[in-house]
C-alpha positions in Angstrom: 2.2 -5.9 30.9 -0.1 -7.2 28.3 -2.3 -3.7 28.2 1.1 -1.5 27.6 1.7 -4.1 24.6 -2.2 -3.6 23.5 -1.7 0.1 23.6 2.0 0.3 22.6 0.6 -1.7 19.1 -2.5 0.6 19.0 -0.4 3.7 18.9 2.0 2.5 15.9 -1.4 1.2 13.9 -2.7 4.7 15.1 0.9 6.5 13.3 0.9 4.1 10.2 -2.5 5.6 10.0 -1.7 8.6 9.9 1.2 8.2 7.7 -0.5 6.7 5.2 -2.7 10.1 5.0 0.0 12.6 5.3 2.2 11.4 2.9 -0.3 11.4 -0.3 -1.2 15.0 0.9 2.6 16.1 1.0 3.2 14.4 -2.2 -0.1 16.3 -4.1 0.8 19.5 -2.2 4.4 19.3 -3.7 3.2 18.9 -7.2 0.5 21.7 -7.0 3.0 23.9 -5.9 3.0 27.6 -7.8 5.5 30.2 -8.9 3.8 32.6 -10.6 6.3 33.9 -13.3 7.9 37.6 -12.9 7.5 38.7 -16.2 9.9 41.8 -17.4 10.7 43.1 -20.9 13.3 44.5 -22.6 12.2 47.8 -22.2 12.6 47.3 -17.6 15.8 45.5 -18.0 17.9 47.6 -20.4 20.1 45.1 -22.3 21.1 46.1 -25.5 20.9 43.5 -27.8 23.7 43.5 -30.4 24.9 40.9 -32.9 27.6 37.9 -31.3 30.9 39.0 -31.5 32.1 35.2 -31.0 33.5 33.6 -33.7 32.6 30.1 -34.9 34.5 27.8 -37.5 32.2 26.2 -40.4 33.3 22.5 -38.5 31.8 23.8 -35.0 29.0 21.7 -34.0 27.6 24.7 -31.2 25.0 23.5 -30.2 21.8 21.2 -29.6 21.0 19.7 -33.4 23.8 21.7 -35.2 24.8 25.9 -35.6 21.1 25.8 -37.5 19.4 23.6 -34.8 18.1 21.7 -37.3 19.9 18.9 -37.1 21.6 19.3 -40.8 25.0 19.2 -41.5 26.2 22.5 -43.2 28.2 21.5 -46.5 31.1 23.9 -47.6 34.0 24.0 -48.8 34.8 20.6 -51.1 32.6 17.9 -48.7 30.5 15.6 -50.6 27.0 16.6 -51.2 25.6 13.8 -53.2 24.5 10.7 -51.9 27.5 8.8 -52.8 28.5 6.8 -49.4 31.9 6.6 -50.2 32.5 10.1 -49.5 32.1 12.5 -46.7 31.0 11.8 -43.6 31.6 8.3 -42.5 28.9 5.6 -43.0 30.0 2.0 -41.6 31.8 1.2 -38.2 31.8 -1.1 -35.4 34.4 -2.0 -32.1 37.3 -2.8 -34.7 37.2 -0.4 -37.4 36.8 3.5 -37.8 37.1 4.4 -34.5 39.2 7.1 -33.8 39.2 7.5 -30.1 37.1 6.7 -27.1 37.1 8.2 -23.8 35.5 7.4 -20.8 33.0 10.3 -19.2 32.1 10.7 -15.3 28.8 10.7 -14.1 25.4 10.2 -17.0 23.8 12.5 -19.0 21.7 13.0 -22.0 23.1 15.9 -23.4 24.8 15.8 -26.9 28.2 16.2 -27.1 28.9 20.1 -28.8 32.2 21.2 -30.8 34.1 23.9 -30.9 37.9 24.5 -32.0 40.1 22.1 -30.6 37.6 20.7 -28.0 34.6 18.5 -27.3 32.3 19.6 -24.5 29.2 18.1 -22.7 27.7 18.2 -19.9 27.2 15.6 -17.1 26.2 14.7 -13.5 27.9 12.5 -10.5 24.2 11.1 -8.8 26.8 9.5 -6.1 28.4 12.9 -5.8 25.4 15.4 -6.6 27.5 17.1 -8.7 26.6 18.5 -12.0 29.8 19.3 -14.3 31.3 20.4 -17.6 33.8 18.5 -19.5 36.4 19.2 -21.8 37.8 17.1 -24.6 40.6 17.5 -26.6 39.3 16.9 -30.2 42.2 15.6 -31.5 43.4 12.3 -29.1 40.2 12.4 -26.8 42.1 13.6 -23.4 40.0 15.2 -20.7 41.3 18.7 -20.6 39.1 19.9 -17.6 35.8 19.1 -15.6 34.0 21.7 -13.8 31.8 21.6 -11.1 28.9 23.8 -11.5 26.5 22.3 -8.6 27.1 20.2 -5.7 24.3 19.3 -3.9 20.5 20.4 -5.2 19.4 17.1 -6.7 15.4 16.9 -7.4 14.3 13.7 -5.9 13.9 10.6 -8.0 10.7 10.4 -7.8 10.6 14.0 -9.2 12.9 11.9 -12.6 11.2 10.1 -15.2 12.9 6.9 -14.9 15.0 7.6 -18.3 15.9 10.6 -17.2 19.0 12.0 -16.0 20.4 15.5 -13.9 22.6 16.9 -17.2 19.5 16.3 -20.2 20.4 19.8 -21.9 23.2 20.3 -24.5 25.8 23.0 -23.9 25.2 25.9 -26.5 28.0 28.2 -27.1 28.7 31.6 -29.0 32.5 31.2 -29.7 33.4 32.6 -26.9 31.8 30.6 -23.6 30.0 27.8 -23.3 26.6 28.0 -21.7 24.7 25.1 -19.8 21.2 24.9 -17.9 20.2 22.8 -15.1 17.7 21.8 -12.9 19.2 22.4 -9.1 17.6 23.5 -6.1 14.3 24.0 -7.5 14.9 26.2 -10.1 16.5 26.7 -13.7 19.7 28.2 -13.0 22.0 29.3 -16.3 25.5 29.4 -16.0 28.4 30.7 -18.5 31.9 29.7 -18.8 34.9 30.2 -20.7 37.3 27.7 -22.6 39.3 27.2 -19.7 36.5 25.7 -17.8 36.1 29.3 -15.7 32.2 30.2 -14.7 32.2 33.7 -16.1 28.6 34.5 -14.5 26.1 31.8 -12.7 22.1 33.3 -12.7 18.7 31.7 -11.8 16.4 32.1 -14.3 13.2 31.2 -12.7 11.4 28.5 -10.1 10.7 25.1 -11.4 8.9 21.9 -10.8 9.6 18.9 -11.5 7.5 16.1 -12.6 9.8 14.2 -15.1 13.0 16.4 -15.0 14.2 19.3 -16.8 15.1 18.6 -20.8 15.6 21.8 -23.1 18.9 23.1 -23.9 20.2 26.8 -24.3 19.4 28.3 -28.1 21.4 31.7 -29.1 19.9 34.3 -31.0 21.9 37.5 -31.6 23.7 38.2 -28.3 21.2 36.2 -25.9 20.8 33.2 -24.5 17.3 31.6 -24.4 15.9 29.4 -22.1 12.6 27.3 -21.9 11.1 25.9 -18.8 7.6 24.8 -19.5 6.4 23.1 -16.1 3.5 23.0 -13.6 4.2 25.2 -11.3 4.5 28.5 -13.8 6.7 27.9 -17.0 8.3 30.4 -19.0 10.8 31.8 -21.8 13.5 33.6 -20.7 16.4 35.0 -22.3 19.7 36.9 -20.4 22.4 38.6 -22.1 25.0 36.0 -23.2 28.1 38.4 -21.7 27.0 39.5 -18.4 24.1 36.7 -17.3 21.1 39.3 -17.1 18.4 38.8 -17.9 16.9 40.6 -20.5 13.0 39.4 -20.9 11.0 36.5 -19.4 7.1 35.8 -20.4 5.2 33.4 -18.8 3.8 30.1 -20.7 1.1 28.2 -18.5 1.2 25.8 -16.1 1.9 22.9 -18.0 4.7 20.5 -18.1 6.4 19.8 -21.7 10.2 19.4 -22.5 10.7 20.6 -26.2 14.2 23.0 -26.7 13.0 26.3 -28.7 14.8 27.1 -32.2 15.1 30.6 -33.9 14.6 30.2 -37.6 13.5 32.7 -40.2 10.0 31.7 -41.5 7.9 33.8 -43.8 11.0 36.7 -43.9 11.1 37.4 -39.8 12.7 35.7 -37.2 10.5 33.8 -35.0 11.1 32.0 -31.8 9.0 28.8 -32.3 8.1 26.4 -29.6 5.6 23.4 -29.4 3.9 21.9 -25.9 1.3 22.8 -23.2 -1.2 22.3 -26.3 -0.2 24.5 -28.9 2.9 25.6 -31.3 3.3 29.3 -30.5 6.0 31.8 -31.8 7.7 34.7 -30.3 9.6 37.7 -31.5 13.2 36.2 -30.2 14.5 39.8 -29.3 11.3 40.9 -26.9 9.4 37.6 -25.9 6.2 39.1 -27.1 3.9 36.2 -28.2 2.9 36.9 -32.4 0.8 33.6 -32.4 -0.1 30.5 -31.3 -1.8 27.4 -32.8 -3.5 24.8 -30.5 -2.7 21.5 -31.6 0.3 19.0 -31.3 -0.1 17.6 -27.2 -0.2 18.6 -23.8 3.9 17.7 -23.6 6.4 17.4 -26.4 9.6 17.2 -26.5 11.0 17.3 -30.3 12.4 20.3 -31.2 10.4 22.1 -34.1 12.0 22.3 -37.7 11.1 24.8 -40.5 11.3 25.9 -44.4 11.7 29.4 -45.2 7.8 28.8 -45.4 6.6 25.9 -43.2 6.6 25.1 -39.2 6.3 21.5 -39.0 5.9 19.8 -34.9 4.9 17.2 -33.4 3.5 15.2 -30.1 3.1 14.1 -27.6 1.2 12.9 -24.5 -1.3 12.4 -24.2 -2.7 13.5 -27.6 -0.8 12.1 -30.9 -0.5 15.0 -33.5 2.4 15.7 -36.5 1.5 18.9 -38.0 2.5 21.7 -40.4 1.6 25.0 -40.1 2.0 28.7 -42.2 4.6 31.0 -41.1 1.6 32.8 -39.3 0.3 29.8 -37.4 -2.4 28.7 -40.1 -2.8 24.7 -40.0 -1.9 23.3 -43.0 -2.2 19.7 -42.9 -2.2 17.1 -39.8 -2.1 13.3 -39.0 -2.3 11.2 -36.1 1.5 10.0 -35.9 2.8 10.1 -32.1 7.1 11.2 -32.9 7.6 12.1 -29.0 11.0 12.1 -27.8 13.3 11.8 -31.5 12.9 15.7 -33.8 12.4 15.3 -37.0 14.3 16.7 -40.0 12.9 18.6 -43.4 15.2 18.1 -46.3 14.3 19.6 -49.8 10.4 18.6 -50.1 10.7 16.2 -47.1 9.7 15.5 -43.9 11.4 12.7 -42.0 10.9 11.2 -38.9 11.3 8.1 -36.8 9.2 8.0 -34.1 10.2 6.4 -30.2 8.7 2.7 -31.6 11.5 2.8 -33.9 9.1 3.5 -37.3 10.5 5.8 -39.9 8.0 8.2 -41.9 8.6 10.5 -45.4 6.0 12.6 -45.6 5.3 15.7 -48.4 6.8 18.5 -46.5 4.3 21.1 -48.4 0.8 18.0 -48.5 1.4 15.5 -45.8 1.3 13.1 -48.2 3.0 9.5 -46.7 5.6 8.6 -48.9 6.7 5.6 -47.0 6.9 4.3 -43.9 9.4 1.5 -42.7 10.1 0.1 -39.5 13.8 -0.2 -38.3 14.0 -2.1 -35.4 14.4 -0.8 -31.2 13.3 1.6 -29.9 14.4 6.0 -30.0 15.0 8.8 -27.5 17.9 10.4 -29.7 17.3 12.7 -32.1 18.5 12.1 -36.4 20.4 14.2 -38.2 21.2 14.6 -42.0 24.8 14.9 -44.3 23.4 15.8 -48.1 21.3 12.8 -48.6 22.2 10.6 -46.0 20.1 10.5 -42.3 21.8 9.1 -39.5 20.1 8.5 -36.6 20.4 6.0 -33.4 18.5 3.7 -31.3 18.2 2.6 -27.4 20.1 -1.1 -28.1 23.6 1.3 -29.9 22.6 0.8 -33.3 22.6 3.6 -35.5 21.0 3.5 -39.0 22.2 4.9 -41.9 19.8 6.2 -44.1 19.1 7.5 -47.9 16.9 10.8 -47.8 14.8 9.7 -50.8 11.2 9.0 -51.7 11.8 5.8 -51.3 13.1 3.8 -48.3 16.9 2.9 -48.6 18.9 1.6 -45.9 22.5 2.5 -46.2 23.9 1.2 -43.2 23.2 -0.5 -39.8 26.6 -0.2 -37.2 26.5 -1.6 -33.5 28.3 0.3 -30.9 28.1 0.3 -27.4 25.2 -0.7 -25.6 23.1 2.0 -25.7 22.1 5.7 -27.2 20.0 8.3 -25.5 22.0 11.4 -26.8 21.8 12.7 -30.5 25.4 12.9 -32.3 27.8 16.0 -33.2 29.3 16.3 -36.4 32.6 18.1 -37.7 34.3 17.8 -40.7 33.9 14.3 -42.0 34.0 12.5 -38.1 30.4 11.6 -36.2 30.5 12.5 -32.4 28.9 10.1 -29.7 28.0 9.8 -26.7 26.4 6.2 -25.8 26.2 3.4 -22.9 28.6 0.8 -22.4 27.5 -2.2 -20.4 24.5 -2.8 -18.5 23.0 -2.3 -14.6 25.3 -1.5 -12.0 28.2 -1.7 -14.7 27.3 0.7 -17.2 29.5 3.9 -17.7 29.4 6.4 -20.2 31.8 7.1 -23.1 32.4 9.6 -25.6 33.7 7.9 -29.0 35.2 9.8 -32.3 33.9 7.8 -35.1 36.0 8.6 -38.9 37.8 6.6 -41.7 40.9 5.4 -39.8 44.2 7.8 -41.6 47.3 8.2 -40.5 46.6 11.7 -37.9 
């Protein structure tokens, strides 16, 4: 009896062993796994690439950062845009006052929350359920109007999550006439389309993926496509399918790296450029063929801002592991650099300046066109959401729910300081004069998500 006990414990020290071998080598072999990237071009694929036919209302908010992604507020009409915080968009709130509505959401995200007509829309994810989802708000009382489920099942491990990070990261993009989201399910990027009724008009994979943090970029629109970036170790790439139909219309291959940053579109030095930063470099992109026209090393190994522009200037920053803010010519040329670290938060460029507040929760002015460091001020917390700016006035919101309201001058000026809710990953929509958020409320095994309308409090 006392022999089968001596072996019966040899054999389980035997398998612990062994487990403690296999399990590292499982875990390295799922990490170092490869999909090498199918490129094809416009020219294999056929789309015709037209202008959007959807139309969009100067109050939409379509996107991640804004219709520019830029993160600035376009003033028209008669809107305020001086400085004067009296008018326009609204400057002071708290619990009691200014708040127009609040509605819970289901599930977490990170995602901003995007407008268009009479509806708010963001996307989200049930971990309990493995469900990732679309939601609809109506804009005037707050009302869910729909959810959609667009995955059930397909969840990336946690240990495959940063520990911030959620399964619905990317804002919805849309074209004014669907909406269009991107998730990480099942081991690949899959893109998905639906209408205003909450429909799914088409459903495509756009490539492998995997996953060392989670997936972060959102959708962009240029013309009639819809891009996608999914930088990541085992083959990442840009892709863009046709808006209408889901195909997809070119995908190049960008390294094996793993970065997070959402591409932008913007005009810079007279020609459209799709502009990216990560995996060591800011490169650009003709948006309508994928073909690479340059790339710059510099900014970090991974990034996540989004990069922001003049009709001259390229201006990104990073990262991990290296610590870089830099501008750059419309061509690529580096113009000036610094050390500054402005990870998660992207930065804004308003008139001759740069702003930026960084994930410690310091805020920089620098010379958009020298570098030069106008000021530098700490605010307090610390930043994963993104600023954005009304005329002369940069909002933008910490981890602990405060958001600060700022003057965009060459010299620090603190407008405002306004608790709400516990917490702030996502960046904020704008339309008209009312601010759009999504934040935390309550902590641990109690927190849920809600979406709040923040205005001046009227009569409506």
């Amino acid at each position: 009896m006392l022999e089968k006990s001596i072996l019966h414990i040899t054999v389980l020290s035997m398998c612990s062993r062994l487990l403690l071998l296999v399990v590292p080598l499982l875990l390295v072999a799922a990490c170092g796994r490869k999909n090498p990237v199918s490129e094809v071009s416009v020219a294999e694929t056929g789309v015709i690439i037209a202008d959007s036919r959807g139309s969009l209302s100067p109050d939409d908010w379509n996107g991640w950062r804004g219709p520019q992604n830029n993160g600035i507020v376009p003033l028209v009409g008669d809107r305020d845009v001086g400085g004067d915080e009296d008018e326009g968009l609204v400057t002071e709130w708290s619990e009691q006052t200014n708040i127009r509505w609040r509605s819970d959401i289901p599930g977490r995200g990170h995602g901003s929350p995007i407008i268009v007509g009479d509806s708010v829309y963001l996307a989200t994810a049930l971990e309990d359920r493995q469900q990732q989802c679309v939601v609809a708000y109506d804009f005037s009382n707050g009302e869910q109007k729909w959810q959609t489920v667009l995955h059930q099942g397909g969840f990336p491990s946690q240990r495959e999550l940063h520990s911030k990070s959620t399964h619905a990261n990317a804002t919805l993009a849309s074209d004014g006439e669907r909406l269009f989201a991107a998730m990480l399910n099942s081991d690949a990027i899959i893109a998905t389309a639906l209408d205003f009724d909450g429909e799914i008009v088409w459903q495509e994979e756009i490539g492998k993926f995997v996953s060392k943090f989670g997936y972060a970029p959102s959708p962009i629109l240029y013309r009639s496509l819809v891009i996608f970036a999914a930088d990541n170790s085992g083959g990442g790439y840009l892709a863009a399918v046709d808006g209408a139909s889901g195909q997809i219309a070119w995908r190049v291959s960008r390294g094996n790296q793993s970065s997070y940053s959402s591409p932008v579109v913007a005009t810079v030095g007279g020609r459209d450029q799709l502009l990216i930063s990560g995996c060591g470099a800011v490169a650009s992109y003709d948006p309508t063929t994928g073909e690479e026209l340059w790339r710059t090393p510099c900014t970090a190994e991974s990034t996540c801002g989004t990069i922001v522009t003049t009709d001259e200037l390229i201006f990104a920053a990073g990262g991990y592991p290296e610590k870089q803010t830099v501008c750059l010519s419309a061509k690529g040329q580096l113009i000036w650099s610094n050390r500054t670290k402005v990870y998660e938060p992207s930065m804004l460029v308003l008139g001759e300046n740069l702003f930026a507040i960084n994930d410690d929760g310091i805020a920089f002015c620098w010379s958009a066109r020298s570098g030069d460091l106008h000021w530098k001020k700490r605010l307090g917390g610390n930043f994963s959401a993104s600023p954005i700016a009304y005329g002369e006035r940069i909002y933008v919101s910490n981890l602990d729910g405060d958001t600060f309201v700022l003057k965009a001058a060459n010299q620090f000026s603190q407008i405002a300081k306004n608790r709400l809710g516990n917490d702030c990953y996502a960046s904020p929509a704008v339309s008209g004069s009312d601010l759009f958020k999504r934040l935390g409320v309550g902590v641990g095994e109690g927190r849920k998500e809600q979406l709040v309308r923040i205005g001046l409090e009227t009569d409506e």
